[in-house]
Every structure is written in C-alpha cells, then in structure tokens.
C-alpha positions as a LaTeX table, in Angstrom:
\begin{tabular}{lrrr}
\hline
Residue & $x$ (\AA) & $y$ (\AA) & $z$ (\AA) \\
\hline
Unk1 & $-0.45$ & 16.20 & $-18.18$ \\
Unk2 & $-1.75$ & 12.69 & $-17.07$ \\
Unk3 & $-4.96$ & 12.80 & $-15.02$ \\
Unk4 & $-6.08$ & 9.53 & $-13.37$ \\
Unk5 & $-9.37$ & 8.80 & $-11.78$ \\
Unk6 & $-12.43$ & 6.69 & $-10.49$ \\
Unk7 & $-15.20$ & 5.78 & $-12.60$ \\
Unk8 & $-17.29$ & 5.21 & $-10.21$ \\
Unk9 & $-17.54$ & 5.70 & $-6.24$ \\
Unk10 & $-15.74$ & 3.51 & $-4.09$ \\
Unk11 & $-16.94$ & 1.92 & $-0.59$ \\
Unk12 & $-13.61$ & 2.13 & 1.63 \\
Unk13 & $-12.43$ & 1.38 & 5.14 \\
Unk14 & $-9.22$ & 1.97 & 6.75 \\
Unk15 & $-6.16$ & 0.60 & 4.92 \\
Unk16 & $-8.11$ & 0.08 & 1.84 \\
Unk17 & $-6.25$ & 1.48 & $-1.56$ \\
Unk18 & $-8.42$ & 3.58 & $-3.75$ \\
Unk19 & $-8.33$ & 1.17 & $-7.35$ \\
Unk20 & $-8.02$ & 4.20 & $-9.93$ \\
Unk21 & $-9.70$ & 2.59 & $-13.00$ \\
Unk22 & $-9.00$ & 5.44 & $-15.47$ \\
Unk23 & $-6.35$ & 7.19 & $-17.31$ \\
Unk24 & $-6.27$ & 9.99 & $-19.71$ \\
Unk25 & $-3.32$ & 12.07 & $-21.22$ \\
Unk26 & $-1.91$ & 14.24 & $-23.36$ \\
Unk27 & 1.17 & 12.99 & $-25.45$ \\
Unk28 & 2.85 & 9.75 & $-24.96$ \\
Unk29 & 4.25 & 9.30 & $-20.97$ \\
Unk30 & 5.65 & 6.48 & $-18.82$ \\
Unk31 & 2.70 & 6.24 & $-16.81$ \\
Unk32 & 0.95 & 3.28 & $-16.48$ \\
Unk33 & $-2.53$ & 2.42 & $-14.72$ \\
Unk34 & $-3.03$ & $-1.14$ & $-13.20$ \\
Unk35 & $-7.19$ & $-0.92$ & $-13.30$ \\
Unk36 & $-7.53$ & $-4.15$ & $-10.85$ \\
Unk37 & $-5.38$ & $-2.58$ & $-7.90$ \\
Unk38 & $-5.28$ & 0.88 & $-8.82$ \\
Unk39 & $-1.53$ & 0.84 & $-8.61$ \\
Unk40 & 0.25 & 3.49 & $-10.49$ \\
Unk41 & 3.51 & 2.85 & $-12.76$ \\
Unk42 & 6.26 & 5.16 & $-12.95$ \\
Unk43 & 8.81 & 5.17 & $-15.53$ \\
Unk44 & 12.04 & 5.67 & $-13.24$ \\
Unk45 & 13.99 & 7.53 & $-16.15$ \\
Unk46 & 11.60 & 10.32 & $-15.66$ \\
Unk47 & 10.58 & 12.67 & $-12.85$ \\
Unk48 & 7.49 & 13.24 & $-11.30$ \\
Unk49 & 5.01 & 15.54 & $-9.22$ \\
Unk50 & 1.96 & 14.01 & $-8.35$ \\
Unk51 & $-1.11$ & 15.05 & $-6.48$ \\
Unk52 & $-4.10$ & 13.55 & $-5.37$ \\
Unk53 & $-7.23$ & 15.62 & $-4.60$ \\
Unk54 & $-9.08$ & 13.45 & $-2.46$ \\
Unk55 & $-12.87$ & 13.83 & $-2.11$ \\
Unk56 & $-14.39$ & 11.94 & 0.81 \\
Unk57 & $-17.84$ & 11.10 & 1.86 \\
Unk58 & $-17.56$ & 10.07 & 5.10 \\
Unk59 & $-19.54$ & 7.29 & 6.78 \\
Unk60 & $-19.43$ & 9.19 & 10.24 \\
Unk61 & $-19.08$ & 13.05 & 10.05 \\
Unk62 & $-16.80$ & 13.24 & 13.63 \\
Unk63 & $-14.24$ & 10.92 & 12.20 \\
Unk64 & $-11.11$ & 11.96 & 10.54 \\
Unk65 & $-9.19$ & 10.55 & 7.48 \\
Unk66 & $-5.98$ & 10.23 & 5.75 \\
Unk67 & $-4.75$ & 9.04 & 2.74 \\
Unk68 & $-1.28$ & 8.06 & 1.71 \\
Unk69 & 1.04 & 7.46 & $-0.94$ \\
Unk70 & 2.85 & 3.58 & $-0.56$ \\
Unk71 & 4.97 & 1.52 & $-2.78$ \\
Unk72 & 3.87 & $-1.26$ & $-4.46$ \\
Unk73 & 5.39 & $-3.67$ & $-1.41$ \\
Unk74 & 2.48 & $-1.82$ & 0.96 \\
Unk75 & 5.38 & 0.27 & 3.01 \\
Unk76 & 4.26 & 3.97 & 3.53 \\
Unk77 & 6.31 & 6.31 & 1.24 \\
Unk78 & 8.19 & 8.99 & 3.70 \\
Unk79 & 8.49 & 12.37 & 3.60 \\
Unk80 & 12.22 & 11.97 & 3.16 \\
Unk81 & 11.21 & 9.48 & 0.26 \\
Unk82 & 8.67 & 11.75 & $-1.78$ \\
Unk83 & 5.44 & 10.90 & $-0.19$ \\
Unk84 & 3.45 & 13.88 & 1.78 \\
Unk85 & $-0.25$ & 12.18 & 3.13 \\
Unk86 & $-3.63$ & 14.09 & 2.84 \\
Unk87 & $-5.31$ & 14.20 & 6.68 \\
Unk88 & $-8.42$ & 15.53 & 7.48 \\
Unk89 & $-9.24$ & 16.09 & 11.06 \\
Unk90 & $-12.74$ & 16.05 & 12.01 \\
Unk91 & $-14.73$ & 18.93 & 11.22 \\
Unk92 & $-18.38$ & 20.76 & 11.12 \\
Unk93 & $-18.64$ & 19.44 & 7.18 \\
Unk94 & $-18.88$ & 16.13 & 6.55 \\
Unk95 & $-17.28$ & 15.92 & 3.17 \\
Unk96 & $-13.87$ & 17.98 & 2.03 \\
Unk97 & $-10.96$ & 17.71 & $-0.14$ \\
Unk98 & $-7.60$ & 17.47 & 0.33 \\
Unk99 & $-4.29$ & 16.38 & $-1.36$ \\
Unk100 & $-1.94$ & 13.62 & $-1.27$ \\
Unk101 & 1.86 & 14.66 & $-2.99$ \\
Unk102 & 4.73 & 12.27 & $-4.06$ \\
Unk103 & 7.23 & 14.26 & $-5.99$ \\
Unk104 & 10.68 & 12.64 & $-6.57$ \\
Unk105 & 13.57 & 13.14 & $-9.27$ \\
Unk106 & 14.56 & 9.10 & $-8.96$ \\
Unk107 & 11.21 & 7.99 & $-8.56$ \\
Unk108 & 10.22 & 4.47 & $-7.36$ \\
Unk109 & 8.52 & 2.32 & $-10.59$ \\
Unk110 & 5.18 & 2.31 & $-8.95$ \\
Unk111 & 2.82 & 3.87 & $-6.43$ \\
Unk112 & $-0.46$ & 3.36 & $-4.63$ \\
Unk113 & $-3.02$ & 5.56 & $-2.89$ \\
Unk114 & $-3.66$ & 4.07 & 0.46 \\
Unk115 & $-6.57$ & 5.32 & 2.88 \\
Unk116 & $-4.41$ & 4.84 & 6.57 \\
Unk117 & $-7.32$ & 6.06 & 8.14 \\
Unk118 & $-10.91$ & 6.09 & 7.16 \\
Unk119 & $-14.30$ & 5.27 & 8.85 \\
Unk120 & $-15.56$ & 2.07 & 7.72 \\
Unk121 & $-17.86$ & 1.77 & 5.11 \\
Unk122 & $-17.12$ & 5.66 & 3.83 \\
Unk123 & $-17.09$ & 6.34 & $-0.10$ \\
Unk124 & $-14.26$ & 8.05 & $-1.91$ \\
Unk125 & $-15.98$ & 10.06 & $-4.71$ \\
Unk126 & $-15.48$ & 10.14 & $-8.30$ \\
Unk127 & $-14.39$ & 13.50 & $-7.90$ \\
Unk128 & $-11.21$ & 11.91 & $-6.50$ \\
Unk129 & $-8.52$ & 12.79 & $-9.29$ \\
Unk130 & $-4.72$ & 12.35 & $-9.39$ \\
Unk131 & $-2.68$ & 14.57 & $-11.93$ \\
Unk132 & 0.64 & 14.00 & $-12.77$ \\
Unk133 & 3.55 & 16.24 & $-14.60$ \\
Unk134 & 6.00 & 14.44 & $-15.88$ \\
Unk135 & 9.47 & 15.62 & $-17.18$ \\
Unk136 & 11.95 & 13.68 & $-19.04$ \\
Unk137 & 15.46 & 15.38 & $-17.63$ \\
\hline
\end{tabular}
C-alpha cells in the first residue's frame, strides 16, 4: 500500500494541480513522488488502482468542484483511458469529500491530480490522501 499526501494545506483555483509533497509505503514499489509538481510516477510494468479522497474547503459554499486525473502532458485522462474525476455539485455543506480513480493494467508512467473546477482562492486540505495498490502481474 502506497499512501501519498499534503503536508500542509494548499490555496487552489481552477486548473491548479494539487503538489502532493509526501509519500509513505510499505515494501519496495514503482511509485515515485515528484514533491515540486506533485506529479505521480508509475512504473508501467506494474498495474495500478488509485484513489484520491479529496477534501475541499471551499472559498464560496454555492460553488461546485472537480478534480481530475491528467497525464504528465496536461491532457485529461478519459474514462476509456483509466481516469474517473471527483465532482461535487453545490450543496448545503460547505466542505465534503470525494474521490478521484485511475485504475489501468498498462498504465501511463505518470499522473497528476488536476482541480478542473474550483472557486478561486479555495484550500485543498491535508486530509487530501491518494492510496495506491499496486500489483506486479
């Protein structure tokens, strides 16, 4: 199990990428943690399931969010490709959680959390975590 994270909040707008700064694991992996961009390497000999819990603290309770998963080019990963987006749609409660998947046999060598739609000025929470199984087939 490979758990990624934030060590501290992060101030966001839209198409910001949230720069994971942490990695801890169990056992050796091919996993990889660039802690400047918060881009996330893959070994493609591997598989993968990954999920992001995102936990949001938005700057303007009646707006909606959604985070997801893009290559390391910036092009959106598809749902045909892996990549399934978290969305929040505005609520009562300011604040929720919600989760980003990619999850691909042939993975691509790297991936990056991308916030496609976000109030300006909102913070993503160190309770933001992504966890990652990885299988060697």
């Amino acid at each position: 199990m490979i758990e990624i994270s934030l060590s501290s909040a992060q101030t966001a707008s839209q198409n910001d990428y949230v720069l994971f700064d942490t990695l801890r694991a169990t056992g050796t992996n091919g996993v990889t943690l660039n802690t400047v961009t918060g881009e996330i390497g893959l070994d493609t000999t591997k598989q993968y399931s990954v999920q992001a819990s995102i936990h949001v603290e938005r700057s303007n309770s009646t707006s909606s969010y959604t985070f997801a998963w893009h290559d390391s080019g910036g092009s959106l990963i598809t749902h045909a490709n892996g990549g399934y987006e978290a969305s929040f749609v505005d609520a009562i409660d300011s604040n929720s959680t919600y989760v980003a998947v990619y999850q691909n046999i042939n993975p691509i060598s790297a991936i990056r959390l991308r916030a496609t739609l976000l109030a300006a000025s909102s913070t993503i929470l160190t309770a933001t975590k992504v966890l990652i199984v990885e299988v060697t087939p």
